[in-house]
N, C-alpha and C positions, 0 to 999 in steps of 0.2 A: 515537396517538403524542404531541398534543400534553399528557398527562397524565405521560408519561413523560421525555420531552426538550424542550427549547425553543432554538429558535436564538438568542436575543435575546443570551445570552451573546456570542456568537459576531461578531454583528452589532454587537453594543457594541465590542468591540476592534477589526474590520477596520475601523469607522469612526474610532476615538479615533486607530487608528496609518495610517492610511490606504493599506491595503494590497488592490488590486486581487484582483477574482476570480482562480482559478488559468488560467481559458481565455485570461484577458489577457495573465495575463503569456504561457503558454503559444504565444499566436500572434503574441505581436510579435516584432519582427527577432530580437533575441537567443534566443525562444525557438524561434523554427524550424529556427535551426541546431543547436540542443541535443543532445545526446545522451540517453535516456532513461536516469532512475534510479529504482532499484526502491528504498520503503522496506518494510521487513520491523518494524512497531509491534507486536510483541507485549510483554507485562510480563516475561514469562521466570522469574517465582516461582513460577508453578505450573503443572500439566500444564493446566489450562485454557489457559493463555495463554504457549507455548513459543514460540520463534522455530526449535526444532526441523525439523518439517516445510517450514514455509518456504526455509529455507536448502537443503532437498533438490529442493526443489519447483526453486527458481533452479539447483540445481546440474545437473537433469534440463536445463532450459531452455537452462543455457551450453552444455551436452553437445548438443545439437540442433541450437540456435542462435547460435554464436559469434560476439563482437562486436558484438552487439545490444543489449547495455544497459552507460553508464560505468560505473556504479556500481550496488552493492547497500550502501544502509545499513540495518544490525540495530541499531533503537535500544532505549533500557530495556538494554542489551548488556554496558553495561561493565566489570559485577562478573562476568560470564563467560569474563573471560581470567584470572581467576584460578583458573577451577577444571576443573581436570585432564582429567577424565574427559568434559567437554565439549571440551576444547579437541584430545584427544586421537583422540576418537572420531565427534565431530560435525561440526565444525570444519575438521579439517584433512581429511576427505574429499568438502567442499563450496566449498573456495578455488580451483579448476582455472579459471586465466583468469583472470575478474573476481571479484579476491578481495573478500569480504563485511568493511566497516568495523564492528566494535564501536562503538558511540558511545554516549552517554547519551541522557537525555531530552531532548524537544523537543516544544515545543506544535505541532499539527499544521495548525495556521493560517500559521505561517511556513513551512510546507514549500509553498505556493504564491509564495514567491520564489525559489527554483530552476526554473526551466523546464523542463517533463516528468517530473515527478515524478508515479508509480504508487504505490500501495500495494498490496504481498501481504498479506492479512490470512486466517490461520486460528483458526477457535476451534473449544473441544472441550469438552463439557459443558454448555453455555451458546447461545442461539439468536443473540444480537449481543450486540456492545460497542457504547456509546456513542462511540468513537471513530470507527467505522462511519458514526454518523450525522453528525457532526461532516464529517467527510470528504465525504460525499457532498454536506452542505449546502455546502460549499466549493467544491465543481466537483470534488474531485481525485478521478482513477479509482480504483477500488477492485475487487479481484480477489479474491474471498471465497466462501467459503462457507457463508455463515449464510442458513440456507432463510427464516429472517421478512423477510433483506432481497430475497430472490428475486422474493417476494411481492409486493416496492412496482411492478417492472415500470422499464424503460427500462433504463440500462445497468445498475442493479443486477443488471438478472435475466439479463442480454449475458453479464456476466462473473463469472457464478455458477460454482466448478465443486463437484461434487459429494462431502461428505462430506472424504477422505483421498486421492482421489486425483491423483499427483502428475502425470500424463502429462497427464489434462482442463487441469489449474490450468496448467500450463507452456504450453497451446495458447492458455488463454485470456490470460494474456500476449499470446504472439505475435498473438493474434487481436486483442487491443486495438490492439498497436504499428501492427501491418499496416495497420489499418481507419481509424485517426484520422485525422481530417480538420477542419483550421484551421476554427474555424466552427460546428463543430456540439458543443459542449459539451452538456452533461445534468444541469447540477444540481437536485438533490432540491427539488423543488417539491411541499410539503405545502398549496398553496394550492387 
């Protein structure tokens, strides 16, 4: 891995803007009252990288489990309300309850100042994204299913679900929420 990705990036910004691990903020006052949000980081221009499934995967989850998460942001999202046959098709029979925010881009280093912030990430054709790794060097959870990150082991491989299916990813959701516990973070230690 270290041929492929290197945190130093990563490490250079939370240091220049000084912005705390995700478990910090995550278990201080304001973050334990928090409600959880699910981000949904796919690109959305191609089937490798759809926010598609996601949003079914949450719309299975609200259907189960109602009230359980504030918010779903779909980022890379917002050239998607313009076009029809998404919004027609996909969209509006995945908004039931906690309707999904379109939003634009957003480096995924500031999404550890929101307290309890998850990520759903699916990919298709491809074994990870570097946003994957990103993410997990961060501390923030990640609910994926890219078998090479299965492979690293700790929560990567917790909250692994397999391939396409929507029912596993929606449990492994709820299995994170249920399970967390102030304290025990798990960030991606390549050391």
């Amino acid at each position: 891995i270290p041929f492929v990705w290197s945190p130093q990036i990563l490490e250079a910004y939370l240091s220049d803007v000084k912005i705390p691990p995700w478990y910090v903020i995550a278990e201080s006052p304001a973050g334990q009252v928090a409600d959880w949000n699910v981000r949904i980081a796919e690109n959305n221009n191609s089937s490798r990288s759809s926010c598609t499934l996601p949003l079914v995967i949450m719309a299975e989850f609200k259907r189960r489990y109602p009230n359980t998460v504030r918010q779903i942001l779909v980022h890379n999202s917002d050239q998607l309300s313009d076009r029809k046959f998404f919004m027609d098709n996909i969209f509006s029979h995945c908004k039931d309850g906690t309707e999904p925010k379109l939003v634009g881009r957003m480096r995924c280093v500031e999404w550890i100042m929101q307290p309890r912030s998850i990520i759903l990430a699916h990919c298709r054709f491809t074994p990870f994204r570097y946003l994957y790794l990103d993410a997990a060097w961060l501390g923030i959870p990640l609910i994926h299913n890219s078998p090479l990150l299965r492979q690293i082991g700790g929560s990567l491989e917790r909250l692994y679900y397999a391939e396409n299916n929507v029912e596993q990813s929606a449990e492994a959701v709820k299995q994170f929420i249920d399970s967390y516990k102030p304290g025990e973070h798990n960030r991606l230690d390549l050391e």
